[in-house]
N, C-alpha and C positions, 0 to 999 in steps of 0.2 A: 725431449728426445730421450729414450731411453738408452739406459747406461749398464753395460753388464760386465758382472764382476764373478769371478772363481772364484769359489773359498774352499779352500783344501782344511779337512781338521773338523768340518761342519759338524759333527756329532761328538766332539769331544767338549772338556770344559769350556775353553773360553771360544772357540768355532762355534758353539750354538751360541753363546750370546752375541757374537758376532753376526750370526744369521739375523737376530732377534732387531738387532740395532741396527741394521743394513733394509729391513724392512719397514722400518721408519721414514726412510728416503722413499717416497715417491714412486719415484722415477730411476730407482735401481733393479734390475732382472738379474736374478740368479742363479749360477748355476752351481751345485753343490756336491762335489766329489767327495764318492764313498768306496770301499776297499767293497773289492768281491763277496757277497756274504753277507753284509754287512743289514741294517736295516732300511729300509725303502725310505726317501722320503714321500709321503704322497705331493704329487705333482700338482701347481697350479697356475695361475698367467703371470706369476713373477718368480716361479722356480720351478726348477724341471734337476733334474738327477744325473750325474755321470758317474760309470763305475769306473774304476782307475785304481790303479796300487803304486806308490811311490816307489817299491822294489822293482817293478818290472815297466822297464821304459819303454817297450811296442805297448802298455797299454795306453803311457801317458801322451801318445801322439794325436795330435785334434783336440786334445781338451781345452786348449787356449784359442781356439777358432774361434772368431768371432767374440773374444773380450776383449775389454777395455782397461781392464785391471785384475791384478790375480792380488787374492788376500791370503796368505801361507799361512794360516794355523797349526797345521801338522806337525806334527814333532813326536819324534819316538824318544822313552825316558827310561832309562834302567836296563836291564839284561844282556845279549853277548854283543860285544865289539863288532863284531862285524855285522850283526844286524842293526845298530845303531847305526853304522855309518852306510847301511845299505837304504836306509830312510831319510836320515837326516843330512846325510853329505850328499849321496850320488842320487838322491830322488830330487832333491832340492834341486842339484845340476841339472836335471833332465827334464822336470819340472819346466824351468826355467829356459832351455834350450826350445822345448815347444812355444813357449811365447814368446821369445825372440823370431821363431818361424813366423809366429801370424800377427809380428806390431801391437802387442802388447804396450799399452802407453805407460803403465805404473804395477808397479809391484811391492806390497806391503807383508812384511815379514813377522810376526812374533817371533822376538829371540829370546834371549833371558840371560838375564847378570849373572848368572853362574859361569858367565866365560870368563869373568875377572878373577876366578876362582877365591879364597878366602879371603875376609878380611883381616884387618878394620878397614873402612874405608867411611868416610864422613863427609858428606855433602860433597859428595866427589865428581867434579864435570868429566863429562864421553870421554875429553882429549887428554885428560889425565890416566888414563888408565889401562897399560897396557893387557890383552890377552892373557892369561895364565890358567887355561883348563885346568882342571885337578881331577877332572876323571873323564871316562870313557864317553860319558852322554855330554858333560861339555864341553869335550873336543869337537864330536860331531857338529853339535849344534854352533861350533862356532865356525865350523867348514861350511854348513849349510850358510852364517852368515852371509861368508865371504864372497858364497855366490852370487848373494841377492846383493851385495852391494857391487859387484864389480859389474851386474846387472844395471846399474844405476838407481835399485830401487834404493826404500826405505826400511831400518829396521828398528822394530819398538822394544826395547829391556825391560821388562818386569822383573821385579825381586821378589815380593812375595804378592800371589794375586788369589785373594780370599773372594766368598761371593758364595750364592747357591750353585754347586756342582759340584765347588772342591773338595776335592779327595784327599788332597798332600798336607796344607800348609795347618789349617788347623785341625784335622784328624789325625797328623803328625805328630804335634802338641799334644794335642789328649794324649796320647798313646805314652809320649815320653813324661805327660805330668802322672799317670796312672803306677810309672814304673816307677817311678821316682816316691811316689806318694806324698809331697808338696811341692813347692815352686822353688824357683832360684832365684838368691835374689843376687839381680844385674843390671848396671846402669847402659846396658847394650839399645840403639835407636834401628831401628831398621827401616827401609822402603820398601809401600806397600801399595797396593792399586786394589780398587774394586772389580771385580770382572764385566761388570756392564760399562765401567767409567773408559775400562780401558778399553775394552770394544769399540766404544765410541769415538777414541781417539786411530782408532784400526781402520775404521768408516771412512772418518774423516780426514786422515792421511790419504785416503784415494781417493778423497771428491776436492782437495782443499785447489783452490786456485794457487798457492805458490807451489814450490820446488821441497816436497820433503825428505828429499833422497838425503843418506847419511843414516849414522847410528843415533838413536835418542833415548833414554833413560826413560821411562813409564812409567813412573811414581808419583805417588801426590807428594804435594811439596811438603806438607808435614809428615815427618817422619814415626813411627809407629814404637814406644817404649817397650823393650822385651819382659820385662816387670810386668806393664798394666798388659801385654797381651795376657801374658801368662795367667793375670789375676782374673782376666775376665773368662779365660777358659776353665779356670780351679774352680770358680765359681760356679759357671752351667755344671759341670760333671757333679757338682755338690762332693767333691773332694773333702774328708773333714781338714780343716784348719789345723797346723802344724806350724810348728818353727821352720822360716826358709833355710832354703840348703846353700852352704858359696859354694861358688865355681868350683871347686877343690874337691868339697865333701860330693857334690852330683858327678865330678866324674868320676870320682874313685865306685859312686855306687852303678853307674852304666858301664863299667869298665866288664870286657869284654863281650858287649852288644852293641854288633857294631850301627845297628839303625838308628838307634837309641843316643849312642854317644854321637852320630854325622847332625842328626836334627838339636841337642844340645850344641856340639861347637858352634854350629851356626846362629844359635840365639844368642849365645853368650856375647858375641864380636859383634861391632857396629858393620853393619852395610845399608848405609844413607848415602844414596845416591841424586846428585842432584834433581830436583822434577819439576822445575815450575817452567822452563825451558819449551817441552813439548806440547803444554795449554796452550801456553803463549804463540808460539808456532801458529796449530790452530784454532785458536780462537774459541778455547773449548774451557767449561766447567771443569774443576778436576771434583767433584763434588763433594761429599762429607770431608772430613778426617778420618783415618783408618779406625778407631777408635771411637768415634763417633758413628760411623757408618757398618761396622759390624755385627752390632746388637739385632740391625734388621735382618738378616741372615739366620741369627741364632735359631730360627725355628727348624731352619732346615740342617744344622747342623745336628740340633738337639737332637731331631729324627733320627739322622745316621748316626750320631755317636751310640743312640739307647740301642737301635739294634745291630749294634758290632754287640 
């Protein structure tokens, strides 16, 4: 019998691989919300296309007719406060308000540990760790949490989600190893996900026979060296080799840039968040090591890095 699911976010990073892993299942039908404007998907007998904007809620009404699950990819990141919280708070509300109209059974969220705001944090479980936004986008996005859980859905925490599409986590890097002109050296671990690994725990959050409602951490269980990322991305950019920099001498040289110094503090600090929890749950691979698993990538990164 088939099974239909909303995925909001479908043309962004992890929403397309989300799509990509969703159409693996069989016997899941799609429907794939896009913003006015936006790019077509062409239509076929397991997807078909809604237009809709998380800003403007006469249009999000009917878009949960007839699903069975909504998969919330969408998330707005950076720019004015109040269009942050006009997508990721009150779209999310309203979003969410249509599929409580038509008996929506499950609702799966992408959130992001950036609502714990800084660290350290070390292997640290859900219930250890209160909220503490530290800026404007993860405030939003921790309002929009709050709806999907008081929704009874599920919401998945990523820290850092590498893969082919991203734009952030290591085009970020480069950017701040370039400025820098070597590496730093830091005994900092972080958590990391693949964007197909975690798609597939996105999936499978809305197909699984138990109860996945709750907050859950998205990480593979090993955690990701801020050293050996660093050294793997010095190396693609063929940076010449230099004496590393400490924590000290690298902020003193990003000191008054402020993108530059936000993507250092956060390398520097541990955020290893617990992840073997949400495999377990569902019954899923969490597949390479971050470390192991992002050399396959590297070609598409190589791409975008040469023509920035």
């Amino acid at each position: 019998m088939p099974y239909n699911v909303l995925i909001t976010g479908s043309q962004g990073f992890i929403g397309s691989h989300v799509v990509r892993e969703a159409l693996a299942w069989p016997d899941l039908h799609l429907r794939l919300m896009r913003r006015p404007g936006g790019p077509p998907q062409p239509p076929t007998d397991r997807i078909h296309t809604v237009v809709a904007d998380l800003t403007d809620p006469d249009s999000l009404r009917g878009v949960c007719e007839g699903v069975d699950a909504v998969l919330h990819c969408a998330s707005a990141v950076g720019g004015d406060e109040d269009a942050l919280r006009a997508v990721n708070d009150l779209g999310t509300r309203h979003l969410l308000a249509d599929a409580r109209r038509h008996g929506v059974r499950r609702v799966v969220h992408v959130g992001t540990a950036s609502v714990h705001g800084r660290g350290p944090f070390r292997q640290a479980e859900v219930h250890e760790l209160p909220l503490r936004p530290a800026s404007p986008t993860s405030a939003s996005r921790a309002a929009a949490e709050a709806h999907v859980l008081e929704a009874g859905g599920a919401v998945l925490r990523p820290h850092l989600v590498y893969g082919t599409g991203d734009r952030w986590v290591v085009p970020g890097l480069a950017g701040l190893l370039r400025y820098l002109g070597t590496a730093v050296d830091t005994p900092s671990v972080h958590s990391a996900v693949e964007a197909g690994a975690l798609a597939s725990a996105v999936v499978a959050a809305a197909m699984t026979d138990r109860d996945p409602a709750g907050v859950h951490h998205a990480g593979h269980p090993v955690p990701l060296g801020g050293a050996a990322l660093m050294d793997l991305v010095h190396r693609e950019l063929d940076l010449p080799v230099r004496e590393l920099l400490d924590p000290a001498a690298a902020r003193a040289r990003v000191d008054g840039v402020p993108q530059a110094l936000h993507h250092l503090d956060m390398l520097l600090v541990d955020h290893w968040f617990e992840g073997a929890a949400l495999w377990e749950l569902l019954d899923l691979d969490p597949g390479p090591s971050p470390l192991t698993g992002l050399p396959a990538h590297l070609p598409w990164y190589r791409e975008l890095l040469h023509s920035r």
